[in-house]
C-alpha positions in Angstrom: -109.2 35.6 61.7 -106.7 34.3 59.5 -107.3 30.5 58.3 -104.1 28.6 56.9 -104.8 26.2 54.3 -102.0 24.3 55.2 -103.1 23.2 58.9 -106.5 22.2 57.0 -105.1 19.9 54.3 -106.6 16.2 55.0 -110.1 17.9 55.8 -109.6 20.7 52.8 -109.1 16.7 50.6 -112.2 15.2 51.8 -114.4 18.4 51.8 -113.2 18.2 47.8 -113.7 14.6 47.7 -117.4 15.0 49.1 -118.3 17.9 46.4 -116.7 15.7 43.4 -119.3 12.5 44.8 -122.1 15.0 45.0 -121.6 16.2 41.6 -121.3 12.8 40.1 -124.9 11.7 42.5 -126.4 14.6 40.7 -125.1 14.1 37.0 -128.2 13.4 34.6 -125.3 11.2 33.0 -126.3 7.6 33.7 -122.2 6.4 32.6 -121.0 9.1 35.0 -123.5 8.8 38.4 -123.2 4.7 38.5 -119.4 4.4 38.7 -117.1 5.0 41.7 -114.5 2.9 40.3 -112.0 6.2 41.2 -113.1 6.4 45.1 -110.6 4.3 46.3 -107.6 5.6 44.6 -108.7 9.1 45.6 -109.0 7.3 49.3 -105.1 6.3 48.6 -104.1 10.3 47.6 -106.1 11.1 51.3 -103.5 8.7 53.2 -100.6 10.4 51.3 -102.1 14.0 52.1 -102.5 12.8 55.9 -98.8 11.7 56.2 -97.8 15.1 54.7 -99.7 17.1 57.2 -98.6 14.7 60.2 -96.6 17.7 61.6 -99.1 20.4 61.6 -100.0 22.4 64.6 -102.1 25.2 65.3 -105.7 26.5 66.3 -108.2 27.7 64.0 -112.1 28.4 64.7 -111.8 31.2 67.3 -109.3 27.9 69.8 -112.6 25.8 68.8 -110.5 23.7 66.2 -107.0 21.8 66.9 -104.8 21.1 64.2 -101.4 19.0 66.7 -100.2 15.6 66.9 -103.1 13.7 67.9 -105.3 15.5 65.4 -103.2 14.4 62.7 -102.9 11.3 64.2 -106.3 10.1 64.2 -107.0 11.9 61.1 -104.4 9.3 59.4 -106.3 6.3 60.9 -109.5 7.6 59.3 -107.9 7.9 55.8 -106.3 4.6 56.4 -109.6 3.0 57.0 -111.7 4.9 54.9 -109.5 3.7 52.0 -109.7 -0.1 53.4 -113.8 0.7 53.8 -114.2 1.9 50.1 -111.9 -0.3 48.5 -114.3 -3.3 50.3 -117.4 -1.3 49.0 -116.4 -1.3 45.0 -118.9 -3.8 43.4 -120.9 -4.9 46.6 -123.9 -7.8 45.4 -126.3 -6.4 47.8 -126.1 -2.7 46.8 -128.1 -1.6 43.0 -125.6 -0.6 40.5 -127.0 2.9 40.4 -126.2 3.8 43.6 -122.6 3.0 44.3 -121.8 7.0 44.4 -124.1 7.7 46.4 -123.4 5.3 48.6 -119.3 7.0 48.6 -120.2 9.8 49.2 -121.9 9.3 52.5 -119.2 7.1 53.6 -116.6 10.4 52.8 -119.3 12.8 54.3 -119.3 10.5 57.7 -115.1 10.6 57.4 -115.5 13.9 57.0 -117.0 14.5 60.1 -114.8 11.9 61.9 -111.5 14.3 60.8 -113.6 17.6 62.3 -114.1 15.4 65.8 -110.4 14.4 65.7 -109.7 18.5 66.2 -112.4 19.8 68.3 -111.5 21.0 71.5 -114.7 22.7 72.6 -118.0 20.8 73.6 -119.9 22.3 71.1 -118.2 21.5 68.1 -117.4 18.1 69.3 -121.5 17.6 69.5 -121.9 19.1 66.0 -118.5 17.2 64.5 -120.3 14.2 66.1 -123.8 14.8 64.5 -121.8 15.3 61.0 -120.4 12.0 60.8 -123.3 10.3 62.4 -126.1 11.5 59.6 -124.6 9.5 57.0 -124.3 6.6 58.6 -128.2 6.6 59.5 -128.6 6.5 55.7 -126.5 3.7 54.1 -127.0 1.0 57.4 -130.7 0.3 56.0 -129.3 0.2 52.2 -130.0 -3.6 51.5 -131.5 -4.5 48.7 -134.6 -5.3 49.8 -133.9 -7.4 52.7 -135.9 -6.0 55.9 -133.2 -6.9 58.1 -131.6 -3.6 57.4 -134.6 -1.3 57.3 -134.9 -2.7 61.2 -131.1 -2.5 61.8 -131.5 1.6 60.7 -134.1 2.0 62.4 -132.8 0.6 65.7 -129.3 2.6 64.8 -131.5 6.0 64.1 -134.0 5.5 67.2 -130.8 4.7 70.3 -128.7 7.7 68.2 -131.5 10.2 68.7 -131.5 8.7 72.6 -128.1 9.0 72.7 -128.2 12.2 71.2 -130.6 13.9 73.5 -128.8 12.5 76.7 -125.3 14.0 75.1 -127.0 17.0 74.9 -128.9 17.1 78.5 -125.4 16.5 79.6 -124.0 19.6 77.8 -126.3 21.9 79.7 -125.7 20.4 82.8 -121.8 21.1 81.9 -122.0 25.1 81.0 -124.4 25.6 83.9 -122.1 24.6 86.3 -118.1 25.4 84.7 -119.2 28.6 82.7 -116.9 27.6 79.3 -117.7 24.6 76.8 -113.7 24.9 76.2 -111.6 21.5 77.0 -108.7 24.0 77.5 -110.6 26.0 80.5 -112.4 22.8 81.5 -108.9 20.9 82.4 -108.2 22.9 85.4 -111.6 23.4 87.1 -113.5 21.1 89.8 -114.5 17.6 88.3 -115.1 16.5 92.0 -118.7 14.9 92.6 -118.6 15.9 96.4 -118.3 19.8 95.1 -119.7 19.8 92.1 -122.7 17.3 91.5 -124.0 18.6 88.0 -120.3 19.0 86.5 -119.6 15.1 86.9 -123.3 14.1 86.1 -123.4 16.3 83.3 -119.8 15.3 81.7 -121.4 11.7 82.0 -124.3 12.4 80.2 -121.9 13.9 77.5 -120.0 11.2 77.4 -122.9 9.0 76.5 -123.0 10.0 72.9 -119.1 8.8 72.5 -119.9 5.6 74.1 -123.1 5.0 72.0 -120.5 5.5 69.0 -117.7 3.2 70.8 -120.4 0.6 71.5 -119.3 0.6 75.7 -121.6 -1.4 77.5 -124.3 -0.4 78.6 -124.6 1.8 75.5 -123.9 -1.4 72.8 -127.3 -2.5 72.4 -127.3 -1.5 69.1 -124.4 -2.8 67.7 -124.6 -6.9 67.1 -128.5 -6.2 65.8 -127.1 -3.7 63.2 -124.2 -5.4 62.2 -126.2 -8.4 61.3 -128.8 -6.4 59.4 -126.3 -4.2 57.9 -124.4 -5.4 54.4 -121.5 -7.1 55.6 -119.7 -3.7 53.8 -121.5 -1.7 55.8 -120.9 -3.0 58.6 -117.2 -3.5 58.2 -117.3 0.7 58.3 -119.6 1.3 60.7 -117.4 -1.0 63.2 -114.7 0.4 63.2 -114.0 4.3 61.8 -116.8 5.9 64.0 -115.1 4.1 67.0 -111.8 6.4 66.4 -113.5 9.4 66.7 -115.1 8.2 69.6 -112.0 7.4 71.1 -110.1 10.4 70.0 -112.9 12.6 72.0 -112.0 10.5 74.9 -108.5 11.2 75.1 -109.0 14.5 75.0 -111.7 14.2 77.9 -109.3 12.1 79.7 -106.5 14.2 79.4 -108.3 16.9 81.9 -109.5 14.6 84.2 -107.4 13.9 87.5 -106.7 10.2 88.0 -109.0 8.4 90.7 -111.6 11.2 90.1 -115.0 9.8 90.0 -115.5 10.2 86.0 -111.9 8.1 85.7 -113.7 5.6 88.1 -117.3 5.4 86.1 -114.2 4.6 82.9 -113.4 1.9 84.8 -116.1 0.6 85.7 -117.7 0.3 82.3 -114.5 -0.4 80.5 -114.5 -3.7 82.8 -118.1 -4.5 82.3 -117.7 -3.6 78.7 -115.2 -6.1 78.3 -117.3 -8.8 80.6 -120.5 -8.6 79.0 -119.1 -8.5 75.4 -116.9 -11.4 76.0 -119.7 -13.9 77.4 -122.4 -12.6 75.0 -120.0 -13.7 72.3 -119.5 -17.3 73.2 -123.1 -18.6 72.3 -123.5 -16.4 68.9 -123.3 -18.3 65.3 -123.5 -15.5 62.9 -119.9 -14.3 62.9 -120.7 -10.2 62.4 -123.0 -10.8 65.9 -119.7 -12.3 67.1 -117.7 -9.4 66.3 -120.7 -6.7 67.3 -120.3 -8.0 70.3 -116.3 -8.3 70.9 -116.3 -5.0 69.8 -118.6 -4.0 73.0 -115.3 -5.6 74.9 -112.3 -4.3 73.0 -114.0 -0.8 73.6 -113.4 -1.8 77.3 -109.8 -2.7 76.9 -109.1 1.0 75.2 -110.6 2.6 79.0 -107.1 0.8 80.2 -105.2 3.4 78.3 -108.0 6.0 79.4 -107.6 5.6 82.8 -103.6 5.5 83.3 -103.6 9.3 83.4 -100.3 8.9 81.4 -99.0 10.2 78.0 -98.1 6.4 77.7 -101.9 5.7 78.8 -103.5 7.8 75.9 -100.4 6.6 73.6 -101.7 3.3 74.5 -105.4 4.0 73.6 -104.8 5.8 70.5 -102.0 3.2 69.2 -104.8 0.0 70.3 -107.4 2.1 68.2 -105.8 2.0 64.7 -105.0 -1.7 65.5 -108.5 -2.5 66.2 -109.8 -0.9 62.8 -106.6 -3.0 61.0 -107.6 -6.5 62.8 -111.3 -6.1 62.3 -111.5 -4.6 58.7 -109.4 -7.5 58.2 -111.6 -10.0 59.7 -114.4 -8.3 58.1 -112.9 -8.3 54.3 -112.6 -12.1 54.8 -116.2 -12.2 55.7 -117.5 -10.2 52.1 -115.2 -12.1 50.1 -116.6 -15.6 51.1 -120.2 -14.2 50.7 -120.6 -13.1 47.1 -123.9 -12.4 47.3 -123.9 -10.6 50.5 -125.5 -12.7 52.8 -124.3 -13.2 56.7 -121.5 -15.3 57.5 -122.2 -18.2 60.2 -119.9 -20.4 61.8 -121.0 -23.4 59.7 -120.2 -21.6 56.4 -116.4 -20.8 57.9 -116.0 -24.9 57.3 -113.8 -26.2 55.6 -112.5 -22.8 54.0 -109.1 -24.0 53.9 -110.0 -26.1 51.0 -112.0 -23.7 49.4 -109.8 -20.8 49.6 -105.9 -21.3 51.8 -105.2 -17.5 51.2 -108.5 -16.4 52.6 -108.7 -19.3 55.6 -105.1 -17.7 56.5 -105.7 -13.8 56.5 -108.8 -15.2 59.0 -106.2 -16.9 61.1 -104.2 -13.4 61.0 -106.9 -11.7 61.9 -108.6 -14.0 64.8 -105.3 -14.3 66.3 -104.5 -10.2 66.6 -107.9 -9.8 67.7 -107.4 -12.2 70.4 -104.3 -10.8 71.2 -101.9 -13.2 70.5 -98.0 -12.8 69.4 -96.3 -12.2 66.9 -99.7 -9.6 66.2 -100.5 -6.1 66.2 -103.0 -6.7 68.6 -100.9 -9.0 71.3 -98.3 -5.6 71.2 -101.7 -3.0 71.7 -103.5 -5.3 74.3 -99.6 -4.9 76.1 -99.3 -1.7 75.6 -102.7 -1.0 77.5 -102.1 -3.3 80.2 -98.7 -1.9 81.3 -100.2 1.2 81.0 -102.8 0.8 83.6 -100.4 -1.6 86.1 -99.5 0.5 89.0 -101.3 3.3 88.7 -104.3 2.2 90.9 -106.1 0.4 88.0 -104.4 -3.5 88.8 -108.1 -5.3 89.6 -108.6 -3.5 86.1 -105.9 -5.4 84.4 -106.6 -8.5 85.6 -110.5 -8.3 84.7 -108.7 -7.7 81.3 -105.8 -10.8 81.3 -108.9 -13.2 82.3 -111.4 -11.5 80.0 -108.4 -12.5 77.4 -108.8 -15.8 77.8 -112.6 -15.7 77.8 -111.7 -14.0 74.1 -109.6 -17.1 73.5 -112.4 -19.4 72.6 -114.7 -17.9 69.9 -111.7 -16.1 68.3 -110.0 -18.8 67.7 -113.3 -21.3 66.9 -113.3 -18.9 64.2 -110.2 -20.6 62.9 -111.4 -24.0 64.3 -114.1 -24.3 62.1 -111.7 -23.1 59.0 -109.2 -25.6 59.0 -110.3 -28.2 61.4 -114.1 -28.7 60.7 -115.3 -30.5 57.5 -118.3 -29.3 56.1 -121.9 -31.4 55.8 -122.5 -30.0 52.2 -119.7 -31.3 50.2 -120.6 -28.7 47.6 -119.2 -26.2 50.7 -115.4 -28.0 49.3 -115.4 -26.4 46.0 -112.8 -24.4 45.6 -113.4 -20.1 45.2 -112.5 -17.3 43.2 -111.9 -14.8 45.5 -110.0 -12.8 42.4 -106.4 -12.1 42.4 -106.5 -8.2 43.4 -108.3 -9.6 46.6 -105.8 -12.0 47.8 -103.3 -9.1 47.3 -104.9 -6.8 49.4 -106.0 -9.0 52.3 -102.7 -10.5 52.2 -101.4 -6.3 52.2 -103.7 -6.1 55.5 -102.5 -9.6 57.5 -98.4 -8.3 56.5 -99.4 -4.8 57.9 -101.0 -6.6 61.6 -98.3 -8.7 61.4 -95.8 -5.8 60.9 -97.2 -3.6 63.7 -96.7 -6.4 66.1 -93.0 -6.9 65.2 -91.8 -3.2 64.9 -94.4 -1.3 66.7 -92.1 1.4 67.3 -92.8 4.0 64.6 -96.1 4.0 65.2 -96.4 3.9 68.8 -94.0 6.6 69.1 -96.1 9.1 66.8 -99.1 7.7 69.1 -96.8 8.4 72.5 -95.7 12.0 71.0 -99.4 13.6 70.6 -99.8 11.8 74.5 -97.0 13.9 75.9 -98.3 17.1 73.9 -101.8 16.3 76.2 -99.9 15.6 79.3 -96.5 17.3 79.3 
C-alpha cells in the first residue's frame, strides 16, 4: 500500500505540530518548556496548509481513511478554530506559567484526532479517531488552578465519556453482528429497517450515542453546562465548539446512508426537536453566562439534525455550513467572556452591566455575537439557521421546522438579555463603570471575528458552495 503525502497534509502538520509541543513539554530547559508564545502562529500556517489541500481526494488505510471534499472541509474548520482556541489560550490567569505547553499540546493532540474523525469511513476507526481526540480533553477540563470546580467538571466529563463510550461500543457489536462490514461504504446499501432488522437500527443507535455525547444532543448534554462552568472559561471556549464538528462530520456521513423516513432519520428528529426544546427553556432561568451557552449549545445541536434529516446534498451542505458558523458565533461570544474576566473567573449576567462604558469594542463584538447566535440578519448565523430550515421544508420534516422557528423565538430572550444587560443595565457597583484594558491586539482580533460572522451572513456563497459540493459528492 502506497500512502501519498500529499492527500495527508493538514494531519502530516498537526502530527508535526504535536511532536514539536512534546519536545518542548519534555525539555529540562525551564526558558524553552514555559513558552508557547509560537502556537498560534504555527495554528495560522495549519489554516494556510488546510486551504491548500482543500482539493484532495483519495482513500488511504486499506478504504478505512477518506481524504474528499468534506474531509477537507471539516478539516479547515478545525484549523480555523484551533487557531481561534489557542490564540484565546496564550497567557490564561487561571493556568500556572509552567504549563502553557503542555496545555497546547493536548489541545493539538485533541485536533489531531478531530482531523482523523473528519476522514474515517469505517466504524472502527471512527471509534478509535473519536477516543484520540477525546483523551486530551479529559486532561486539560480539570486544569484550574486550584479551584475544585474543575476537578468535579473532569470528573463528570471523564465518568459520562466512559458511559458514553461503552454504549458506542455495545452498539458497534450489535452493528457487525447483524450487517457483516464496519464499512460506511457497504453499510449505505444494506437494510436499516427496524421491522427486518432489530439489532442493526438498535445497534447504529447505540453508536451514535458517543457522537451525541460529543454534540451535547439532549438527552446525552448532561454534562455540558456543569463542565463549562467548572472549566476555565479557555477551556471551555474549545471544548464547545471543535469536538462538536467532528461530531457532526461523523453524522453526515451516517446520514448520508440512511434512507429518509427510516426509523434512525426519525429517532434524528425526534432528539434534534427535543434537543432544541430542552436547551432553549433550561437556558432562560440560568445567570452564569457559560451555563447559558452549555445549554444553547444542547439546542443549536438540534437545529444541525434539520440539515441531517433532509436526505439532501443541500441538507448535509446545510449542516456542515451551520457547523463552522456555530464554532465562529460561539468562540466569539466566548472570547468576549475571557477578556472581561482577567482573572478567570465565571461571567454572570450582573457582571455583563454596564460593559458599554467599560469597554464599547468588547460590549459590540457581544452584540455581534448574541445576535448570530440567535439568528438574526444581517449574521452568519440568521443565513445557517435558513439554510437548515429550507432544507428540511417539504421533505416530510415541516412539524420539525416549525418546532425550530418557535424554539427561535424562545432563543430570542436570553440571547439578546445578554446584550440587555450590556448596554441597557447600570451596574450596582459603580466601580463595575471603570473603564478596561482589554489590550489593543484583542480588540483587533475580536473585531477580526464579529467582520468574519458578519461577512458569512452577507456573502455566504463561497463557503456554502464548498459545504454544498462535498454534499453532492455524498449524495450524487
Amino acid at each position: 500500500m502506497s500512502i501519498s503525502v500529499n492527500l495527508f497534509l493538514p494531519e502530516l502538520f498537526q502530527i508535526v505540530l504535536v511532536l514539536m509541543l512534546f519536545f518542548q513539554s519534555i525539555s529540562k530547559s525551564q526558558v524553552l518548556r514555559n513558552d508557547g508564545f509560537w502556537v498560534p502562529v504555527a495554528a495560522a500556517i495549519g489554516i494556510g496548509v488546510s486551504v491548500a489541500s482543500l482539493s484532495a481526494e483519495g482513500m488511504l488505510f486499506h478504504n478505512a481513511y477518506k481524504i474528499d471534499m468534506l474531509s477537507q472541509f471539516f478539516k479547515l474548520a478545525i484549523a480555523v478554530g484551533f487557531f481561534i482556541a489557542t490564540l484565546n489560550a496564550r497567557q490564561q490567569s487561571t493556568l500556572d506559567a509552567n504549563k502553557e505547553t503542555d496545555y497546547f499540546l493536548f489541545l493539538a493532540f485533541s485536533a489531531m484526532g478531530l482531523q482523523f474523525l473528519s476522514s474515517s469511513v469505517e466504524l472502527i476507526t471512527i471509534f478509535v479517531a473519536l477516543e484520540i481526540s477525546s483523551y486530551a480533553l479529559y486532561a486539560v477540563i480539570p486544569v484550574r488552578a486550584r479551584d475544585k470546580q474543575a476537578a468535579e467538571a473532569g470528573i463528570k466529563y471523564i465518568l459520562f465519556g466512559a458511559v458514553a463510550t461503552a454504549v458506542s461500543l455495545y452498539g458497534l457489536s450489535f452493528i457487525l453482528s447483524s450487517q457483516h462490514t464496519s464499512y460506511l461504504s457497504m453499510l449505505s446499501g444494506l437494510d436499516w429497517h427496524f421491522a427486518t432488522n432489530p439489532m442493526a437500527v438498535i445497534g447504529l443507535s447505540m453508536f451514535l450515542a458517543g457522537m451525541f455525547y460529543k454534540l451535547a444532543l439532549f438527552p446525552f448534554h448532561f454534562w455540558c453546562p456543569d463542565v463549562y462552568q467548572g472549566a476555565s472559561n479557555e477551556t471551555a471556549a474549545y471544548v464547545a465548539t471543535l469536538p462538536k464538528l467532528g461530531a457532526v462530520v461523523v453524522l453526515i456521513r451516517l446520514a448520508a446512508i440512511l434512507t429518509p423516513h427510516t426509523e434512525v432519520t426519525m429517532i434524528f428528529a425526534v432528539l434534534g426537536a427535543a434537543s432544541m426544546t430542552f436547551g432553549n427553556l433550561s437556558a432562560l432561568v440560568q445567570r452564569d453566562v457559560k451555563r447559558i451557552l452549555g445549554f444553547s449549545s444542547v439546542s443549536h445541536a438540534g437545529y444541525v439534525m434539520l440539515g441531517l434529516v433532509a436526505g439532501t446534498p443541500k441538507g448535509l451542505a446545510a449542516a456542515a455550513f451551520y457547523s463552522l458558523v456555530y464554532i465562529l458565533m460561539n468562540l466569539t461570544c466566548f472570547w468576549v467572556i475571557c477578556k472581561i474576566s482577567p482573572k478567570g473567573e465565571n461571567v454572570t449576567l450582573d457582571d455583563l452591566d454596564g460593559l458599554y462604558k467599560r469597554s464599547p469594542y468588547m460590549a459590540l463584538i457581544l452584540a455581534v455575537s448574541a445576535f448570530a447566535l440567535v439568528g438574526l440578519p444581517p449574521t452568519a448565523g440568521f443565513i445557517g439557521k435558513l439554510f437548515l430550515l429550507t432544507s428540511a421544508w417539504d421533505h416530510g420534516y415541516n412539524w420539525f421546522v416549525i418546532v425550530a422557528a418557535v424554539n427561535t423565538a424562545i432563543a430570542i430572550y436570553y440571547y439578546l438579555g445578554l446584550v440587555r444587560h450590556a448596554y441597557t443595565v447600570e451596574p450596582v457597583d459603580k466601580r463595575q463603570l471603570e473603564p478596561m484594558d482589554v489590550g489593543g491586539m484583542n480588540v483587533v482580533w475580536g473585531t477580526v471575528l464579529a467582520a468574519v460572522i458578519l461577512l458569512l451572513g452577507a456573502i455566504p456563497a463561497p463557503v456554502f458552495s464548498l459545504a454544498k459540493a462535498a454534499g453532492v459528492q455524498l449524495l450524487p
